[in-house]
C-alpha positions as CSV (number, residue, x, y, z in Angstrom):
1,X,1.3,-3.3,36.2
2,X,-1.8,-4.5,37.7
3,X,-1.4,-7.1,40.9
4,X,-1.6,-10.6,40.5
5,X,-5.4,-12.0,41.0
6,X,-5.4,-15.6,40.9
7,X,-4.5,-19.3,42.5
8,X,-1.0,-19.1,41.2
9,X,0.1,-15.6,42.5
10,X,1.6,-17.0,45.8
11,X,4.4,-18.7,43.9
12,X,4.6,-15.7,42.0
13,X,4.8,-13.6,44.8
14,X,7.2,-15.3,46.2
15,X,9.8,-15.4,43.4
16,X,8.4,-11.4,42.8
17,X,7.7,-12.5,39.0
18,X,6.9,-9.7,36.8
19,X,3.4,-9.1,36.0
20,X,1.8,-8.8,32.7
21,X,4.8,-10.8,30.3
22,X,4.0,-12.0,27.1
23,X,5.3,-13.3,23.7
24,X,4.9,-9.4,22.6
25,X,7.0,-8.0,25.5
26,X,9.8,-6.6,25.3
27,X,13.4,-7.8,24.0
28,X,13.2,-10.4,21.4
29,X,11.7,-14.3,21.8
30,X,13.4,-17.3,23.2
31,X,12.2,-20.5,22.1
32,X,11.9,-22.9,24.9
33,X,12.7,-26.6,24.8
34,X,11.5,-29.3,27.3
35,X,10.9,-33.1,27.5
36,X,8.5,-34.6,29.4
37,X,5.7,-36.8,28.9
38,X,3.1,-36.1,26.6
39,X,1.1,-33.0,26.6
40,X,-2.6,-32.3,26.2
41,X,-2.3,-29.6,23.7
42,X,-6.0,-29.3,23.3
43,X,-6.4,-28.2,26.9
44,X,-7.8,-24.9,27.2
45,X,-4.8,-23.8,28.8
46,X,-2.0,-25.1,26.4
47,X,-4.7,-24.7,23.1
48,X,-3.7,-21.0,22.1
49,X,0.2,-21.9,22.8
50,X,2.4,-21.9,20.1
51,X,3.9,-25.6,20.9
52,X,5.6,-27.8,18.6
53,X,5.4,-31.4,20.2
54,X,7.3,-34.4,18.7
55,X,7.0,-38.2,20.5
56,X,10.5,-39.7,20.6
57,X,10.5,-43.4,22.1
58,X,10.1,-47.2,20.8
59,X,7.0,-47.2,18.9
60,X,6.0,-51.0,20.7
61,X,6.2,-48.8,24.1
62,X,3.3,-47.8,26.1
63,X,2.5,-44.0,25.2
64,X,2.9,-41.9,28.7
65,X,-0.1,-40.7,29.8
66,X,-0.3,-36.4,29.4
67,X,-0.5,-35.7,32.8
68,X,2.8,-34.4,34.1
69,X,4.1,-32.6,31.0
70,X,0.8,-30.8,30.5
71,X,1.3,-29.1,34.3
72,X,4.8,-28.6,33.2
73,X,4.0,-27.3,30.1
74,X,1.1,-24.5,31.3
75,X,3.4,-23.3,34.0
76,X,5.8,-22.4,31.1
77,X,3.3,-21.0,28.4
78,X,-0.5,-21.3,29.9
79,X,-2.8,-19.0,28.3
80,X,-2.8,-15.7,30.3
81,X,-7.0,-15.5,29.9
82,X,-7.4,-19.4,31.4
83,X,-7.3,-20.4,35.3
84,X,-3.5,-21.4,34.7
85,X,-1.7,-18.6,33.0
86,X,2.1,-19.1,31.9
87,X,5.4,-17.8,33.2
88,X,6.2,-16.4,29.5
89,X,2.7,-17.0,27.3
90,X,3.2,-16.4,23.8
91,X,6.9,-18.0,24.1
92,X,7.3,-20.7,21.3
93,X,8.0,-24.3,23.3
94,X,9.1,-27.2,21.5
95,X,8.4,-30.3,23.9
96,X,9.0,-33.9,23.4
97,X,7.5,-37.0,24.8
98,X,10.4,-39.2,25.7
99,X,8.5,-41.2,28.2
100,X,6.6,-44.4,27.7
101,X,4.7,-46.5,30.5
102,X,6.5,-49.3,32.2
103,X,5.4,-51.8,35.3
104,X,3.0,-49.1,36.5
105,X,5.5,-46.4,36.0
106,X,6.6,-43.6,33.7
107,X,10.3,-43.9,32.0
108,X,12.7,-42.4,29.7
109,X,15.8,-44.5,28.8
110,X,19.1,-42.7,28.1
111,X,18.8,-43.4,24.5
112,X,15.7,-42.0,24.0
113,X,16.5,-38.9,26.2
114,X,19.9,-38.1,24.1
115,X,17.8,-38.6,21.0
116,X,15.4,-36.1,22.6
117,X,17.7,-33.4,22.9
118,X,19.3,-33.5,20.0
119,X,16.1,-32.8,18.7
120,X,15.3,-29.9,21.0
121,X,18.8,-28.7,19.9
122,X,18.2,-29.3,15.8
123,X,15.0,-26.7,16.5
124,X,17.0,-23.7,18.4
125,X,15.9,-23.9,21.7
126,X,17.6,-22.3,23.9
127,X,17.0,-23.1,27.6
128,X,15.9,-26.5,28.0
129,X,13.3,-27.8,31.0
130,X,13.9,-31.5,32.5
131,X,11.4,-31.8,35.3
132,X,13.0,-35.8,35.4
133,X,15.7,-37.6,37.6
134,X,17.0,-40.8,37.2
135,X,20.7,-42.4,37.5
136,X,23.7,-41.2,35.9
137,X,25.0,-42.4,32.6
138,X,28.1,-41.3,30.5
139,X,26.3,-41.0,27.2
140,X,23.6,-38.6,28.4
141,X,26.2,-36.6,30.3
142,X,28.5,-36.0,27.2
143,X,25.5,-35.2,25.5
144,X,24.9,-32.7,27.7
145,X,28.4,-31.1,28.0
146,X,28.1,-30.3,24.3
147,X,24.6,-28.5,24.7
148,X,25.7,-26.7,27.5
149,X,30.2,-26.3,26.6
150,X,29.7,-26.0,23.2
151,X,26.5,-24.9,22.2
152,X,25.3,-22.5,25.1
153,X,21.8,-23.8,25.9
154,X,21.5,-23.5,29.6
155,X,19.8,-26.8,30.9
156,X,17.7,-27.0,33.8
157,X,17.1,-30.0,35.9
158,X,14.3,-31.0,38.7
159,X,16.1,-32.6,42.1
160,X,14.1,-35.8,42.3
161,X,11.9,-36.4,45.1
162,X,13.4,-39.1,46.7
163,X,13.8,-38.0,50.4
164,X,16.9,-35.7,52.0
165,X,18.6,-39.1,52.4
166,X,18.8,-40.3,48.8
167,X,21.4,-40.5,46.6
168,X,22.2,-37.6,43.6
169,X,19.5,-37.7,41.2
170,X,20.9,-36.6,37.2
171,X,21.2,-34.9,35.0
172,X,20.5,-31.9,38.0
173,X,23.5,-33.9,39.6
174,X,26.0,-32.8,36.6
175,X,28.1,-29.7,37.2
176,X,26.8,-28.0,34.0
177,X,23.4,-28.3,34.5
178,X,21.3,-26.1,36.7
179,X,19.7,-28.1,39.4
180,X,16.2,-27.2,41.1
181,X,14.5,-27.9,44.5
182,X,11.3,-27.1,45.6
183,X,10.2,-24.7,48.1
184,X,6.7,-24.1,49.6
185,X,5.1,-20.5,49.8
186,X,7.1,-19.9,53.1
187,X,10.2,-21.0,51.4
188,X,10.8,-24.2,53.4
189,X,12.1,-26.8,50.9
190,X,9.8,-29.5,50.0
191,X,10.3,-32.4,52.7
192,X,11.0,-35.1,49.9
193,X,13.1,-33.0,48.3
194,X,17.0,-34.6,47.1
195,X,19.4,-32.9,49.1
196,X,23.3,-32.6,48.4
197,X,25.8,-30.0,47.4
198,X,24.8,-30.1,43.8
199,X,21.4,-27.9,44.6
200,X,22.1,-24.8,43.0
201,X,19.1,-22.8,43.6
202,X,15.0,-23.1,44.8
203,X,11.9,-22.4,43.3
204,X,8.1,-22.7,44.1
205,X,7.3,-26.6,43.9
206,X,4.9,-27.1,46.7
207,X,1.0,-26.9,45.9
208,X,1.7,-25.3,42.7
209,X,-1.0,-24.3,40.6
210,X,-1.6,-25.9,37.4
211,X,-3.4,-27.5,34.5
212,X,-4.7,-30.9,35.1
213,X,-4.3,-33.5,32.2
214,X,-8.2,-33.3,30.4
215,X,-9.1,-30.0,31.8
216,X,-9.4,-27.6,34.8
217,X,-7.2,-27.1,37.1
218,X,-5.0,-28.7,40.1
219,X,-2.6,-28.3,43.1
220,X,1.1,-30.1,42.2
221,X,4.0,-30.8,44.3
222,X,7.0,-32.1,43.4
223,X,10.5,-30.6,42.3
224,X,9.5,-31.1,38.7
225,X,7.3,-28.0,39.1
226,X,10.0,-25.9,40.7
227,X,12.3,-26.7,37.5
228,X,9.9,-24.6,35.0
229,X,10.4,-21.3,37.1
230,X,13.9,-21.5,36.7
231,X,13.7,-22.4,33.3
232,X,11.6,-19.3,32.5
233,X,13.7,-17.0,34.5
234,X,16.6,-18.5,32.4
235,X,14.4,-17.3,29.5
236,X,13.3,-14.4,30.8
237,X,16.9,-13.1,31.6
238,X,17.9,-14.3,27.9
């Protein structure tokens, strides 16, 4: 396969990601699922992807602006012929908005995240993305026990970024979900990383390269871009 040529090879590199995947490779597809904020499907990176988006939150709440799920998005499925190609291009990925704008801020309440998920799981996913962190609660975590127990969907979770001295961040806290930290290109973990004994494994999350919200391109840090490279191993090894 030919080398890697592009902004986003170190991460590659550094994981030693297969070159030249596709939708058409080999072994059948796996449908990813992910929720997020909204996505920009009409950027040049994401346009050719077969997504399936659904909102899913209080229709008086602020829409979330497409910023975050859009880089999370073209790191899973970016068109391999723009500046930001994909993990797995050609991978169907159902993703729902399940965040709305708050007090400057961008939330998901546990309501609207089991609602989410029951929608990834009514459409067949099978590996689901959460590049989010927030508090525990019992309702999300039995929901989650029955995606991952009963139903088989592996579910990957970003860290938080709250510093080395916070507290455990869920759902990447729960014991059956697969929890993510971010590494730079030298593999030292990202600085505001969580920390604990619940980290199950690192990716690249440090000046990743990704789509921006309108267009182009950008650098991204943050554990919530680690998360998708797990995700799509998870795929990839499906």
């Amino acid at each position: 396969a030919p080398a890697c040529d592009g902004l986003h090879c170190p991460a590659r590199d550094l994981i030693n990601w297969p070159t030249g995947l596709g939708g058409a490779g080999c072994g059948a597809s796996v449908t990813i699922g992910m929720i997020d904020t909204g996505l920009n499907i009409d950027h040049e990176v994401l346009a050719g992807a077969d997504i399936d988006l659904t909102r899913i939150a209080p229709e008086d709440y602020e829409a979330s602006a497409a910023i975050h799920g859009t880089a999370v998005a073209s790191i899973l499925v970016g068109d391999p012929r723009t500046r930001v190609p994909g993990l797995l291009p050609g991978l169907p990925l159902v993703a729902v908005d399940a965040f709305h704008r708050a007090s400057g801020d961008e939330r998901a309440d546990a309501f609207t995240l089991v609602r989410a998920l029951d929608h990834l799981s009514g459409r067949g996913v099978q590996v689901i993305n959460l590049s989010l962190a927030g508090p525990p609660n019992k309702v999300l975590e039995d929901t989650l026990l029955q995606l991952t127990e009963q139903r088989g969907i592996p579910v990957v979770a970003a860290v938080g970024n709250d510093g080395p001295q916070a507290e455990a961040a869920y759902p990447a806290a729960y014991d059956n979900v697969i929890a993510v930290t971010a590494v730079d290109r030298g593999g030292t973990i990202y600085r505001r990383a969580n920390r604990g004994t619940h980290v199950e494994i690192a990716a690249p999350g440090v000046e990743v390269w990704t789509a921006a919200s309108v267009k182009g391109a950008r650098w991204k840090t943050g554990t919530s871009f680690a998360a998708p490279h797990v995700t799509a191993a998870v795929a990839l090894w499906l």
